[in-house]
C-alpha positions in Angstrom: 24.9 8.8 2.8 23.1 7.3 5.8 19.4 6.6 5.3 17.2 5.1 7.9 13.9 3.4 6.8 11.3 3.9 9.5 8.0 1.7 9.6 5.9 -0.2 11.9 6.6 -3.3 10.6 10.0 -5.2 9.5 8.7 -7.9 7.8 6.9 -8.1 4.5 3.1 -7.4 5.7 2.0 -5.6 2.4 2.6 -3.6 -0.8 4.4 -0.9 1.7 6.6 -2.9 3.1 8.4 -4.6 -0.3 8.4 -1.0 -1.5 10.6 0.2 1.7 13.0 -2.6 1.2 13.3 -2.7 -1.8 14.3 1.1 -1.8 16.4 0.0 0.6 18.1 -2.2 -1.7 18.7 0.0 -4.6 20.7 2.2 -2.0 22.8 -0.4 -0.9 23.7 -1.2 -4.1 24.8 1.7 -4.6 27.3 2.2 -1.8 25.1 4.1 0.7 24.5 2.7 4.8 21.1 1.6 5.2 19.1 1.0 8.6 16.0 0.9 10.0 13.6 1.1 12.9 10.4 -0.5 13.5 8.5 -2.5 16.2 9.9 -5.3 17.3 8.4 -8.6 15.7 8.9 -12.2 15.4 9.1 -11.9 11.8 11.5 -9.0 11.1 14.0 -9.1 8.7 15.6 -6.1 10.1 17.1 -7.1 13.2 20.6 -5.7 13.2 19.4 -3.0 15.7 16.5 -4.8 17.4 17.9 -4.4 20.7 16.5 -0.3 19.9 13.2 -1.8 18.8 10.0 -1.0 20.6 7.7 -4.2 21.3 4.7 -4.6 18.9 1.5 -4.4 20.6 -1.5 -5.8 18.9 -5.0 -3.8 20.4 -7.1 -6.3 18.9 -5.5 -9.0 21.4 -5.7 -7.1 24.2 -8.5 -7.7 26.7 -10.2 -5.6 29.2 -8.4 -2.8 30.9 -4.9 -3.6 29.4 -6.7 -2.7 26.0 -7.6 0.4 27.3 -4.0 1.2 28.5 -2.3 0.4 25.0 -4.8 2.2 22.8 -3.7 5.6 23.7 -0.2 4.4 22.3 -2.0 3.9 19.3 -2.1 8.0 19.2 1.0 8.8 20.2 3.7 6.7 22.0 6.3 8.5 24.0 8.5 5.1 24.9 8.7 5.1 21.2 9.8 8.6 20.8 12.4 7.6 23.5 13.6 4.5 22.3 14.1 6.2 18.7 16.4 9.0 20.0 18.9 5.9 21.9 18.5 4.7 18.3 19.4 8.0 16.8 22.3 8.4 19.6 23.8 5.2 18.4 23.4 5.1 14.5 23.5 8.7 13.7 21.9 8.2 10.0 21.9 11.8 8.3 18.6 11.4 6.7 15.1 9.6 7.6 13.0 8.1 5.5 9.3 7.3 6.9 6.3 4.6 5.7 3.6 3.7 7.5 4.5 4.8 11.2 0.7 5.9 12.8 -0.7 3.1 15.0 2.8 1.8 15.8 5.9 3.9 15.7 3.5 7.4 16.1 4.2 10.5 15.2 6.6 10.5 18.6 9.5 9.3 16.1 8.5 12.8 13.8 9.0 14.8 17.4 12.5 13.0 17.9 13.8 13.4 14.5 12.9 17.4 14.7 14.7 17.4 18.2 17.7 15.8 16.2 17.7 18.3 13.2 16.7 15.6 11.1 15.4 16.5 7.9 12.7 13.6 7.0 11.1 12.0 4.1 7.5 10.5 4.2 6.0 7.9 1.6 2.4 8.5 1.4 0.9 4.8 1.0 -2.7 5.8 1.9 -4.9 8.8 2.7 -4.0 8.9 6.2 -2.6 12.7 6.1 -6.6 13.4 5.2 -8.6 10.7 6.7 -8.1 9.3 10.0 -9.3 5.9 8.6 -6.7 6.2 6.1 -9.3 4.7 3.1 -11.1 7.3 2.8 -14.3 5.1 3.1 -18.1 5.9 4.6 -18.9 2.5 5.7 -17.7 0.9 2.2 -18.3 4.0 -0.2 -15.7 6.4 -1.1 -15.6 9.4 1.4 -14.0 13.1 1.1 -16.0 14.3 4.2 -13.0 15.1 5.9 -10.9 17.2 3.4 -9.6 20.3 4.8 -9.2 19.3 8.2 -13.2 18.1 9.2 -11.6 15.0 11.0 -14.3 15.0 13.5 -16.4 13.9 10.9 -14.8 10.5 11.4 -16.4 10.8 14.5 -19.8 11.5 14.1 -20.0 8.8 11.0 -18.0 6.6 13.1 -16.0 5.0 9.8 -13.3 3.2 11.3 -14.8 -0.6 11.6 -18.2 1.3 12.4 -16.9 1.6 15.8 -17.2 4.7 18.1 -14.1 4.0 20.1 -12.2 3.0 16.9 -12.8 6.1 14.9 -12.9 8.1 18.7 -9.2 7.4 18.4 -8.2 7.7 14.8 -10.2 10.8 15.0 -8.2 12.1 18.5 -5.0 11.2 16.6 -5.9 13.0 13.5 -6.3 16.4 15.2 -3.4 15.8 18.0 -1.3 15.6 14.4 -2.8 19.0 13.0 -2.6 20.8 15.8 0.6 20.1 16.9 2.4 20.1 13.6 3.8 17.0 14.2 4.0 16.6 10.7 6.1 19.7 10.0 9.3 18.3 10.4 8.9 16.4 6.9 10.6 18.1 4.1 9.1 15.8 1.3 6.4 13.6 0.9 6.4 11.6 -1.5 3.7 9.8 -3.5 3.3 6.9 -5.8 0.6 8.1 -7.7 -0.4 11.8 -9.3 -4.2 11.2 -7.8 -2.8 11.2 -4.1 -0.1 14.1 -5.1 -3.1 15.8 -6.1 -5.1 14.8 -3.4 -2.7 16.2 -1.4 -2.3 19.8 -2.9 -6.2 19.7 -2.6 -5.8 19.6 1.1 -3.4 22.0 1.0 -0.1 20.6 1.4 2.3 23.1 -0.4 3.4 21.8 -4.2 7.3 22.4 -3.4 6.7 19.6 -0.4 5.1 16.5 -2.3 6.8 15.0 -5.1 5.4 12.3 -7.5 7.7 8.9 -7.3 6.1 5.8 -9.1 7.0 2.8 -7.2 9.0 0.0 -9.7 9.4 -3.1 -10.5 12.9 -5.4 -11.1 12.0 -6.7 -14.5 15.7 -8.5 -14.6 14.6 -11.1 -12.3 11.0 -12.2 -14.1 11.1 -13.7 -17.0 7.5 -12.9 -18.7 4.9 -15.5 -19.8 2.8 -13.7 -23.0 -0.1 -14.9 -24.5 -0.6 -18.0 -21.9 -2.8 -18.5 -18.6 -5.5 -20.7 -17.6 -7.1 -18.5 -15.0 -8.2 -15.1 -14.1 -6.0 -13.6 -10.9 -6.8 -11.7 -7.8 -4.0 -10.5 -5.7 -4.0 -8.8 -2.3 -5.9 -8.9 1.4 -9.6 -10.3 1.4 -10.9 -7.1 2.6 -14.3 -5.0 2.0 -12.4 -2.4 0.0 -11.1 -4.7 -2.4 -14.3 -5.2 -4.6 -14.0 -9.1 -4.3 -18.1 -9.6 -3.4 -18.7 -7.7 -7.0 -15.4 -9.7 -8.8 -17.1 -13.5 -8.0 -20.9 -11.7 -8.5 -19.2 -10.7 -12.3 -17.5 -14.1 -12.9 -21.0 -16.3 -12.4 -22.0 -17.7 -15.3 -18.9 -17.2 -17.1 -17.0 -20.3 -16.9 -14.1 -18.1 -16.1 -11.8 -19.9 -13.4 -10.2 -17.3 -10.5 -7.8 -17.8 -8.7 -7.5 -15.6 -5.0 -4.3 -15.2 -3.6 -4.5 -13.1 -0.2 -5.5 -13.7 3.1 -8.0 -11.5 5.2 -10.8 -10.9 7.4 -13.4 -11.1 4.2 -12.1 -15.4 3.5 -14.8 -17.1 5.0 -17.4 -15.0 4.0 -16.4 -15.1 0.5 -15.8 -19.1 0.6 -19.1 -19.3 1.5 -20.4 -17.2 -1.1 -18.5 -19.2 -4.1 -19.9 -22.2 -2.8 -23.7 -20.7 -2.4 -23.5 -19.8 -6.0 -21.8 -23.8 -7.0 -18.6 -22.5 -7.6 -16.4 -24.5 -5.5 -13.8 -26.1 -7.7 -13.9 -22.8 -10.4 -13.1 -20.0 -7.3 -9.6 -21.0 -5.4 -8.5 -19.6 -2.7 -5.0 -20.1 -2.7 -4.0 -18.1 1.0 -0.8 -16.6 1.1 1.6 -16.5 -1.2 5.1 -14.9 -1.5 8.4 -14.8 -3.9 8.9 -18.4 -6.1 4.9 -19.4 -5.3 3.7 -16.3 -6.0 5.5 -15.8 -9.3 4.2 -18.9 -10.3 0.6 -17.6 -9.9 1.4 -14.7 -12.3 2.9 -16.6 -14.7 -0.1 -19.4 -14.9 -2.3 -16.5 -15.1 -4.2 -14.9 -18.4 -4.5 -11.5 -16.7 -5.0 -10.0 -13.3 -8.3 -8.4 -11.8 -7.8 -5.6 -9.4 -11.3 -4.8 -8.9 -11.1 -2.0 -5.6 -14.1 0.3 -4.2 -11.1 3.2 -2.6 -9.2 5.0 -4.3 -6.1 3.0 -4.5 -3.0 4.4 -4.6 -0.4 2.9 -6.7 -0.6 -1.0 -6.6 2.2 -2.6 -6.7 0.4 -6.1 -8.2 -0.3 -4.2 -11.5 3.7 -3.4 -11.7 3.8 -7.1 -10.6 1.3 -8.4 -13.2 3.0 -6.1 -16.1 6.4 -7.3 -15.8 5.3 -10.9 -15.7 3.7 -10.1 -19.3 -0.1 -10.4 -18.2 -2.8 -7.7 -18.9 -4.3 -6.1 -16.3 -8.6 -5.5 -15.6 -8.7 -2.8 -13.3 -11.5 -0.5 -12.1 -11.4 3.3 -12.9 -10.5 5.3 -9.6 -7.8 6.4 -7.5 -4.2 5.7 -9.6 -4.9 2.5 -11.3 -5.8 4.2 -14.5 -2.9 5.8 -14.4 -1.7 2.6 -14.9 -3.6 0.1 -17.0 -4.2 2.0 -20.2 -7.5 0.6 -22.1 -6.8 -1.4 -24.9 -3.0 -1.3 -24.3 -2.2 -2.8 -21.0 -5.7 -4.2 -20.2 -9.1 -2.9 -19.3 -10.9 -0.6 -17.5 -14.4 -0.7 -15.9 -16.5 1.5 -13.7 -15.9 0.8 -9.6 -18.5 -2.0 -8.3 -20.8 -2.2 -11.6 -20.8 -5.9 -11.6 -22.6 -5.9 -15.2 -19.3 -4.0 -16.7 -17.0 -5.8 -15.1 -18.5 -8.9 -16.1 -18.1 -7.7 -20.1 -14.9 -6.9 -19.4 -13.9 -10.2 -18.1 -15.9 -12.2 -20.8 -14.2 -9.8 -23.8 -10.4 -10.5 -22.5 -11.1 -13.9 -21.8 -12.6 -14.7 -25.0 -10.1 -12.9 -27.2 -7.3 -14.8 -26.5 -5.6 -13.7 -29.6 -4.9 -10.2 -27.5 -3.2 -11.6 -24.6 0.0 -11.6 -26.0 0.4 -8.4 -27.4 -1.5 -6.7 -24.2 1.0 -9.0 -22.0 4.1 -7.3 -24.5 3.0 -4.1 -24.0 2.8 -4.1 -20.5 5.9 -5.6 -19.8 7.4 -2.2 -21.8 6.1 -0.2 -19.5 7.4 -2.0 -16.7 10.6 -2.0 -18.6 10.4 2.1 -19.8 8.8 4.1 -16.6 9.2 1.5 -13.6 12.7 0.4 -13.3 14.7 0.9 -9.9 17.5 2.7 -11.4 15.0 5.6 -12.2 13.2 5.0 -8.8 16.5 5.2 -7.2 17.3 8.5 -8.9 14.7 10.0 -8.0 15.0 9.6 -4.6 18.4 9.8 -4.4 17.9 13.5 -5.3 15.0 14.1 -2.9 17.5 13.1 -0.4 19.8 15.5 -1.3 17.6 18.2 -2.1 16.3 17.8 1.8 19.9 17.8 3.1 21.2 21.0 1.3 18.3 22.7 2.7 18.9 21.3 6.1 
């Protein structure tokens, strides 16, 4: 088989990207061709057919009128839609397989792959498909406003970074998607969690066209730590959605150190508020970190915090966490409980109550006596329900499900 792997960025950026190449792993392993298609970067690690690649263009670093020009692109980019049918020309892959293509790529590579008869597969990483601001936020508070279509709510509450412009855009692009079915051409999506299948159906995607795929975890390569760890863990972008004002409001006073591992627009903001509460030394911000260095911060760990204020998806730190051995404290919305099961795999606690998170951070990292079995169980589940040869299954018959019916 022939798969391409469509996103806006070839390098590892986030959560969605280590899950597209890591898909694209398993099916190289097992004998099928795999390319993909992205914008052009610095940092790609996809560059056997750059020379297709469109440029990246950053809005954000783009002054005056030239901002202006670019942001339409942002909506819907014909060079893309060209550039993706040389691509097509060239490579000839039998099946697509898209991630995160809006604000980059566009839905002009959906228009190409329909002119193509290409049947396509979509991973769902947010809640972009129902909110043009993909988070499905109200200026920081969780948001449904625009289910069944009201994207011009966007608009009027102006969500995207409380911008008009911004969420004039995201708004534009949401209907421009609807109303001219750009998203028609995909045969499957797929989600990582059964809250955004659901969320999906409730919108009214039809049940035959989005399939539930957990994402996975190689627990071959990590060898697990259980029962150990001299510091609570945060892992992921410093960002308002991320619940990290209410995680260092619930660790004060508890002589619990916390590590941050991340980078984001939120760093300063939150370095200054561990250091206005005489925390420096107990709250690290550790930056960046990826493979060796970042398995090392799992490994040190006690248990991880994952403390959002969206409805997250399907993170791939608690897979991360759970095959490393550690217990997980996670708050109650979107698919982590799905996840982390109370009293099994770690803890749950209402979304921004800084008083329960508090007690639940104080009752793991007193009983220390749990860690280990928590830690053990965990690392089962990583082993039972989130291995890649079941997530390669699974999509391996997706794949051929969408290309009988072609």
């Amino acid at each position: 088989m022939k798969i391409c792997y469509l996103n806006n960025h070839l390098y590892l950026r986030s959560g969605a990207e280590r899950v597209m190449f890591t898909e694209a792993a398993l099916m190289r392993q097992a004998g099928h061709e795999v390319s993909f298609f992205g914008c052009r970067g610095p940092d790609d690690l996809a560059r056997e057919h750059a020379a297709f690649y469109p440029p990246r263009v950053v809005i954000e670093r783009l002054q005056g009128l030239g901002k202006w020009r670019h942001a339409f692109r942002v909506v819907y980019n014909p060079a893309v839609g060209r550039a993706f049918r040389r691509f097509l020309d060239a490579v000839r892959p039998e099946i697509l397989h898209a991630h995160n293509i809006y604000g980059g790529l566009t839905t002009a590579v959906l228009d190409a792959a329909r002119d193509a008869g290409l049947p396509v597969v979509l991973t769902a990483h947010d809640y972009k498909l129902v909110c043009p601001s993909y988070l499905a936020l109200d200026h920081g508070r969780v948001c449904t406003a625009c289910k069944g279509g009201r994207f011009y709510r966007c608009l009027l509450k102006r969500c995207h970074k409380s911008s008009l412009a911004a969420s004039a855009l995201y708004t534009a692009e949401a209907y421009l998607a609807a109303w001219g079915r750009k998203y028609a051409v995909v045969r499957r999506f797929i989600c990582p969690s059964r809250f955004l299948r659901q969320t999906f159906l409730d919108n009214g995607r039809a049940p035959e066209r989005v399939a539930y795929v957990p994402n996975h975890v190689a627990t071959d390569s990590i060898r697990p730590s259980f029962g150990e760890g001299s510091y609570a863990l945060f892992v992921g972008r410093l960002s308002l959605e991320k619940g990290l004002t209410t995680l260092l409001r619930a660790t004060e006073g508890l002589g619990i150190p916390l590590r941050i591992v991340g980078e984001g627009p939120l760093r300063g903001g939150l370095e200054d508020q561990a250091v206005r509460n005489g925390r420096r030394g107990q709250v690290v911000f550790a930056g960046y970190r990826a493979g060796g260095d970042l398995a090392r911060e799992y490994r040190d760990a006690a248990f991880l915090v994952i403390p959002s204020e969206w409805y997250e998806n399907a993170p791939m730190v608690v897979l991360e966490a759970f095959a490393h051995g550690k217990p997980v404290i996670g708050a109650a919305m979107g698919g982590i409980p799905e996840l982390v099961e109370p009293g099994k795999t770690g803890l749950l606690f209402p979304p921004g109550d800084v008083e329960a998170l508090r007690q639940a951070l104080a009752s793991l990292w007193q009983n220390r006596a749990s860690w280990g079995a928590l830690g053990a169980a965990a690392r089962r589940r990583a082993e039972e329900e989130f291995t890649p040869d079941r997530h390669r299954k699974q999509l391996l018959a997706i794949y051929e499900d969408c290309l009988r019916c072609g």
